[in-house]
N, C-alpha and C positions, 0 to 999 in steps of 0.2 A: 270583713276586709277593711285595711285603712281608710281615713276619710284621704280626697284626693286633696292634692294641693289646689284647686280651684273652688274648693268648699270655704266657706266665710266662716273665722275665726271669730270667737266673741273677746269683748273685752273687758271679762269677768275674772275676778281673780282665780276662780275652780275653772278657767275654761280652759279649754286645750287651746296649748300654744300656736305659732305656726313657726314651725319650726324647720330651717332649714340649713342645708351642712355644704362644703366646700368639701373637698378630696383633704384627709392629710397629706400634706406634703413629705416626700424623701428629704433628706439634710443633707448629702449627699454633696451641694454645692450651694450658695448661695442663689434667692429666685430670679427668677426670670419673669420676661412680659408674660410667658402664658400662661405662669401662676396669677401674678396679679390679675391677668383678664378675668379668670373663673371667680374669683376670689370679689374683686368689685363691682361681677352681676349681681352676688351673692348678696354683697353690701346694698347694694342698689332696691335689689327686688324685698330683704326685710327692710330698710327705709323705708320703700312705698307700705309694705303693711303697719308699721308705725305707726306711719303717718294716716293710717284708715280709721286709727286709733285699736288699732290691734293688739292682741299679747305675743308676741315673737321672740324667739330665742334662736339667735346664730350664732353656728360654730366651726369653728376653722382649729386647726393643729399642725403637728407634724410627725411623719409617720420615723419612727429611730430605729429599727430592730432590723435585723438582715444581712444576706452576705455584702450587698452592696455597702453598706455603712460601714460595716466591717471593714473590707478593704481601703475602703477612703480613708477612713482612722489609721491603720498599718501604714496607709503609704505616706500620711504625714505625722508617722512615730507620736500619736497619743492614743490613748484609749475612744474605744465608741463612744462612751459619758464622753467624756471629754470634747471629742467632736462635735457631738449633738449640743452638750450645754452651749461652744463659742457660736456654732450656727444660727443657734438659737438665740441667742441675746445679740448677737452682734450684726444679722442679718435679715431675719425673719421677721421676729417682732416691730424691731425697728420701723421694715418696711411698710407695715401692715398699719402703724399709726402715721407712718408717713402720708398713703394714700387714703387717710381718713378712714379704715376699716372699722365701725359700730359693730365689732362681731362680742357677742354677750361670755365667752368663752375660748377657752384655747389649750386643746388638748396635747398631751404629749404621749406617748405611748411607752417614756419609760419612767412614767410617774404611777407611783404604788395604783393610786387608786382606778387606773386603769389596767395594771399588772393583774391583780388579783381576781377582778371579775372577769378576765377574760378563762383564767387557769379554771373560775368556778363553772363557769359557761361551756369550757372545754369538758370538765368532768362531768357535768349535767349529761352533754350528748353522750360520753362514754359508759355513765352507767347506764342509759338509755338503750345499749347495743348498735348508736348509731357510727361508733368508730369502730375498728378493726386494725389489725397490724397485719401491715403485708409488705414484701419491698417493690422497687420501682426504678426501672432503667429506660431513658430518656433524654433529649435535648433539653438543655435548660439554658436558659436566659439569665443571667445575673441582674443585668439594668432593669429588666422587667419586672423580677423576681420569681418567676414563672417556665412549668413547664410548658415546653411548645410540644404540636402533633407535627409531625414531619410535613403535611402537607400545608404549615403555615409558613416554611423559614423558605427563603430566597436562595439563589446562589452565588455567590461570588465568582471569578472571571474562573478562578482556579479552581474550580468547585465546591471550596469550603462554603459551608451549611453558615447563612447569615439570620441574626431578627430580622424579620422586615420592618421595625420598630425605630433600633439601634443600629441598624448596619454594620452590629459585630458577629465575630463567630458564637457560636452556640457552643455549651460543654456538653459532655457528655458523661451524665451522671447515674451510678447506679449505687442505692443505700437503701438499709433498711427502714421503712415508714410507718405511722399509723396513716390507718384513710376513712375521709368521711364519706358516708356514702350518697355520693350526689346524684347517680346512678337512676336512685329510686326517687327522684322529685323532677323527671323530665316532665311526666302527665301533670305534676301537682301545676309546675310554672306555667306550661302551655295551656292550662288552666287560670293562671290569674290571669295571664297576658289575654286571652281573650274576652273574662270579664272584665279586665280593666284597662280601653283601649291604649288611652294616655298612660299607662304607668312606665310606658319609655318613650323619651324625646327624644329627636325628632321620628316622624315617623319609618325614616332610611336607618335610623338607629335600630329601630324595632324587630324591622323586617329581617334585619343582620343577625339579632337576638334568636326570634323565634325559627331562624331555620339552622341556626347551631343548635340550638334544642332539639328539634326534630331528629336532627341527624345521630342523636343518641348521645346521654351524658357518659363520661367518664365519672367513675369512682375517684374524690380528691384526695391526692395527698396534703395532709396538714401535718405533718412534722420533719424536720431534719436533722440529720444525726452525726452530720460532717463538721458542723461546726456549732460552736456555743452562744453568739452574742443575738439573744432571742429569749422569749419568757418558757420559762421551762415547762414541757409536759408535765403535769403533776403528780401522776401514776408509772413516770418514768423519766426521771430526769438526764439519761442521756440521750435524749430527744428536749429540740425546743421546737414550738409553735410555729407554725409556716405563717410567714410574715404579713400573707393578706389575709389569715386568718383573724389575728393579733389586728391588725389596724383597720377592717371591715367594722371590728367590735368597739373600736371609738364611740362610733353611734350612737352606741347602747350606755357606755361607760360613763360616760362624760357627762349623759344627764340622769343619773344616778341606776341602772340597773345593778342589782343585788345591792344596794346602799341605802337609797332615800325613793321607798317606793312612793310617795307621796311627790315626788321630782320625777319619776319618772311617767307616772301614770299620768301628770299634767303637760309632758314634752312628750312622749315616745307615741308613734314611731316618727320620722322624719316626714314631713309632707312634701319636700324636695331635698334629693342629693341633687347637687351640681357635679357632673365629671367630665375628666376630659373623655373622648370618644376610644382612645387606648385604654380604659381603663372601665369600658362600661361592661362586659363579662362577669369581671368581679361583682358589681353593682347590682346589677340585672338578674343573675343570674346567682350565682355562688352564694352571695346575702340572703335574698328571698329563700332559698333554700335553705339556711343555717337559722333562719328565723324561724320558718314553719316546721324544722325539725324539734325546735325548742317551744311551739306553740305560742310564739310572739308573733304580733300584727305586723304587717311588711310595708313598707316606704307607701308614700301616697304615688310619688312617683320618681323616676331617674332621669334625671336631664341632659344626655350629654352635650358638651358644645365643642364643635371642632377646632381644630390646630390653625394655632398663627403661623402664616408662612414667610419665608424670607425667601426672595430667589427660587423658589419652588420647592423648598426643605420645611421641612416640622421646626420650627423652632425648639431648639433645647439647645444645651450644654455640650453632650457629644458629638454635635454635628456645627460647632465654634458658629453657631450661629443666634446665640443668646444675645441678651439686649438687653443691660440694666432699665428696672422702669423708673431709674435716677435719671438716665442718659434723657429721658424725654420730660418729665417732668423740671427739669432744670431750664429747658427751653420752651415750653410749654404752659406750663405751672399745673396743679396738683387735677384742679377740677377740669380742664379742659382735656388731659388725660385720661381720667373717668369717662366721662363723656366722648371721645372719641371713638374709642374701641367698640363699646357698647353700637354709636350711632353708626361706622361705619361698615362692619362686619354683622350679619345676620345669623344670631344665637343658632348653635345648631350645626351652622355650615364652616367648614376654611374659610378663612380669609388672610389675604397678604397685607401687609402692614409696607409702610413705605414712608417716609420722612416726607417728601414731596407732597402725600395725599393729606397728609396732617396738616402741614402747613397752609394749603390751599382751603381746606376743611375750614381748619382756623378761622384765617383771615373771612372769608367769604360768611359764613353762617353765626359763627361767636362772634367774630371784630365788627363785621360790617352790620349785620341784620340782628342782633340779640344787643349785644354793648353798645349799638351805636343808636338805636332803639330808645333805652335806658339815659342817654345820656343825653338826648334830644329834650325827650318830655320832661326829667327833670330842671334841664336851663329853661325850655321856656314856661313851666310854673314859677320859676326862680322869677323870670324877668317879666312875666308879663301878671304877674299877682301876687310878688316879692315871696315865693314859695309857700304859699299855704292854696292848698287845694282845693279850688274853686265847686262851686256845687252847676250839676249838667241839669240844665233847667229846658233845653232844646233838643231835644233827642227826635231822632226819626230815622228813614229804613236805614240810612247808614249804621246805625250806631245798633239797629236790630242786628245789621248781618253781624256785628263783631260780638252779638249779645250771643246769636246762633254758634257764631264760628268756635267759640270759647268753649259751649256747652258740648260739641261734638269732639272738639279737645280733650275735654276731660273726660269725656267718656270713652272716647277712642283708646286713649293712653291707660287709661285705668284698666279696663281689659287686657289689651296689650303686654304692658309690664307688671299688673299683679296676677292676671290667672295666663293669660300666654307664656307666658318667659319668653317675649318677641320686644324686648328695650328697642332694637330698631326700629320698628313702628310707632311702636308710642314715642320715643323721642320727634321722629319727624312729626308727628301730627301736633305735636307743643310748638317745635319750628316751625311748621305751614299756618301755627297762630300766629307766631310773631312776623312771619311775613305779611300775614292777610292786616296785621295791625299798623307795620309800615305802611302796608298800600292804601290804607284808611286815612293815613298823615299825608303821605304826597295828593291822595283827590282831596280833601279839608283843605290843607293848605294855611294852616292856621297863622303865619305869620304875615299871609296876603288879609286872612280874617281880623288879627289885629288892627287891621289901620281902619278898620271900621267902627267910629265909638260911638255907633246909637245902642243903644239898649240892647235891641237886636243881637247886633253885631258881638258884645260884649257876651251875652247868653250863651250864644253858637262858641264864641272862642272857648268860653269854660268849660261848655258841653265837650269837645273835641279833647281837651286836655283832659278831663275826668276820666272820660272814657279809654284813654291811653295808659292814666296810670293804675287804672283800676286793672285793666286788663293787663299790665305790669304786675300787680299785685297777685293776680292770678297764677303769671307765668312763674313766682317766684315761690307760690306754694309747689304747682309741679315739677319745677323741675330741683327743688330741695335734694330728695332722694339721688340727684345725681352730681351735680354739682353743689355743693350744701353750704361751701365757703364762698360764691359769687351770688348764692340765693341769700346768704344771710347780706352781702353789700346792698341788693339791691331793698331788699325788706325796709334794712333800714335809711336809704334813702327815700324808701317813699314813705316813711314817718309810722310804718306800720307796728311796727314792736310794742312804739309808746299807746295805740289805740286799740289792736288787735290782739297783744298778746304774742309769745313766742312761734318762730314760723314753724318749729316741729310739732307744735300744738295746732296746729290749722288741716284740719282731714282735706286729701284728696283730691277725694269725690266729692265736696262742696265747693271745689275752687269755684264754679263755675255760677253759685248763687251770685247776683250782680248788686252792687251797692257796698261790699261790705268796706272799703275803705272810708273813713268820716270826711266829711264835707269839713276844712280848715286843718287838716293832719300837715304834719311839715315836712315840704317834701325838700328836700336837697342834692347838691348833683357831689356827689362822691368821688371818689376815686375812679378812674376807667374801669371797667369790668374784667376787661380783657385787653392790654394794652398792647401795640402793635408790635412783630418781632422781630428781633433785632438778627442781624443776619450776622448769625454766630454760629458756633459747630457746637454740636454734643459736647457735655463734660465727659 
């Protein structure tokens, strides 16, 4: 079995990666917030393995082939190429270096070198005896891509058969198919799934999983014969590839199966997909399946995370409830973004998104308690030791609990966000440091300590300021991974870069050893962290 994604990666060049993927994306329309959410846990959770000093390879794409693409191309008179390339460049990518995405790759699904191994992959099973031709009549989903069983679709007031998905009507399709036989891997998966508790997240995920399995697999169709924009069956090219077949196999493709087995045997298999919870069937199920047909190792584990809500709806596109994540980053700025979503929603679950909770979020935890933090200890090393970094010659229980507080910090968060995929946790327990750090500054009081200049006096002030920028230093290795443009402000206002070295170069899990900023480092008071918002609307 795979190793799980909770298993400690080395950081040897022959080591196995950790390696973790995002959903491709449809092109279909430009993204939305609930792309970018999965997408910058993504970012987020290889940052922190980076930063372990790990080997990691992330990858994100986009999925092109299908009726859906199809008809979006038709309806604005160009071709699918065509579609997909302007989506792609004028959209997607863009976006993805806008919110800082470190993703080490970026697949496309109509680029040769994923075309072809999926066609080889497709024939492997076939001369295997593990496809078959047969035909197939049924509700089918366009937006999904997928057939539905009747006891999945909803009804509308008039009785038309709906997704419960898309809340459109259903077609009603019957063509002749090849099928894979999924049929016969019910026992194999009810199988991993029990040896391998975690390999679907959350556990309401699992449970969904394992009793659609029980209830007996259907044999999958994997080709279509109604339409052409799709990688051709090889053994028969009026059939192409069913489309979650084609972009399931990214996985594989992208770090080099049937190409560079030397790439592949050092990344494969994934030790986290990230998906949305629509989309965990495929994942969970159909994948694992198409692997152990093929005698490949299966994911360490599938993570789903649930739908942003607006008003009570899924966030997408079809339901005019999308939400450029320009519209908030314009008024927000890039990192405070990252950081929001992640902190405010619990990986896993729904959560509603709201302009109002942002803001307050904001203001109250960034502006007030994190930026206002940052910009205190700075001025007064500025003014009370013309900013060079006094040495803490007076330490006592105070300065022990912030020694404690920090070490539970980084140990909390480190579990948390590199083997939980729980970023709301570990971010709060970073934020309950920099609270417990403020409350350390209001009982000091070190500006009432300044006016005392006996030796004494002088000792305890330095002690109090050390210990705040130290613990600054701290907060600005962990929370890198999330915020990475306000952790670099703050790095280098405490003079760390010129003594320490690059902050993506600082592990983790050593934040929390104490002392390592230098006694005289130059600390400076920067720019605001997070300046206060202007009461403006959406671009």
């Amino acid at each position: 079995m795979a190793a799980t994604g909770s298993e400690k990666q080395g950081a040897g060049e022959n080591a196995k990666a950790f390696y973790v993927s995002t959903p491709i994306y449809y092109v279909n329309d430009a993204p939305h917030l609930g792309h970018a959410y999965t997408t910058v846990a993504g970012d987020v959770l290889t940052r922190w393995h980076r930063q372990r000093g790990e080997k990691v390879w992330y990858l994100t794409g986009t999925d092109e082939h299908g009726q859906k693409i199809m008809r979006t191309a038709e309806a604005n008179d160009v071709t699918p190429q065509e579609w997909c390339d302007k989506l792609v460049t004028e959209a997607w990518k863009p976006l993805w270096e806008h919110l800082n995405i470190a993703n080490d790759d970026f697949i496309r699904t109509t680029e040769k070198r994923h075309t072809d191994r999926v066609q080889e992959f497709v024939q492997d099973l076939y001369d295997k005896g593990e496809i078959y031709k047969g035909g197939y009549e049924g509700p089918y989903c366009v937006g999904c891509e997928e057939y539905k069983l009747p006891g999945d679709l909803i009804e509308a007031e008039d009785g038309t058969k709906l997704c419960p998905i898309h809340k459109k009507p259903v077609e009603l399709l019957k063509e002749e198919n090849y099928f894979f036989k999924l049929s016969e891997y019910g026992d194999k998966l009810l199988a991993l799934y029990e040896a391998n508790p975690g390999f679907i997240q959350p556990e309401s995920a699992r449970n969904e999983v394992v009793n659609f399995v029980k209830q007996g697999l259907q044999d999958l169709s994997i080709s279509r014969s109604t339409f052409d924009w799709g990688v051709p069956v090889p053994w028969d090219d009026k059939h192409v590839i069913y489309v979650w077949v084609d972009a399931l196999l990214n996985y594989a493709t992208a770090v080099g199966y049937g190409a560079n087995e030397e790439k592949f045997a050092s990344t494969f298999p994934a030790n986290v997909h990230l998906v949305g919870k629509d989309i965990l069937r495929f994942h969970a199920v159909i994948w694992p399946a198409m692997l152990l047909a093929q005698g490949l190792p299966v994911p360490g584990r599938v993570a789903a995370n649930g739908w942003l809500m607006v008003g009570g709806e899924k966030m997408s596109k079809s339901n005019l409830t999308g939400i450029k994540p320009q519209d908030l980053t314009y008024h927000f700025g890039v990192d405070a973004y990252r950081w929001y979503f992640l902190r405010a929603i619990a990986f896993g679950s729904d959560g509603s998104f709201s302009w109002e909770d942002f803001s307050a979020r904001y203001t109250s935890e960034l502006a007030n308690d994190y930026g206002n933090l940052a910009s205190r200890v700075a001025a007064m090393v500025g003014k009370y030791f013309n900013g060079a970094l006094p040495e803490a010659t007076a330490s006592g229980d105070a300065e022990k609990a912030i020694h404690d507080g920090l070490t539970k910090a980084v140990t909390d968060a480190d579990r948390a966000i590199g083997e939980d995929l729980d970023f709301q946790s570990g971010i709060l327990s970073i934020f309950s440091f920099v609270k417990q750090v403020n409350g350390y500054i209001t009982e000091q009081e070190p500006w009432k300590v300044a006016k005392d200049d006996s030796p004494e006096g002088k000792a305890r002030l330095a002690t109090i300021l050390y210990t705040a920028a130290e613990s600054l230093r701290a907060v600005a290795v962990l929370l890198n991974p999330v915020m990475p443009e306000t952790s670099q402000k703050l790095w280098d206002s405490l003079g760390a870069e010129a003594s320490l070295g690059a902050l993506s170069a600082q592990p983790v899990q050593n934040a929390a050893t104490w002392g390592q900023l230098p006694v005289g480092a130059t600390v400076t008071k920067g720019a605001v962290l997070f300046p206060r918002l202007e009461e403006k609307p959406a671009a």
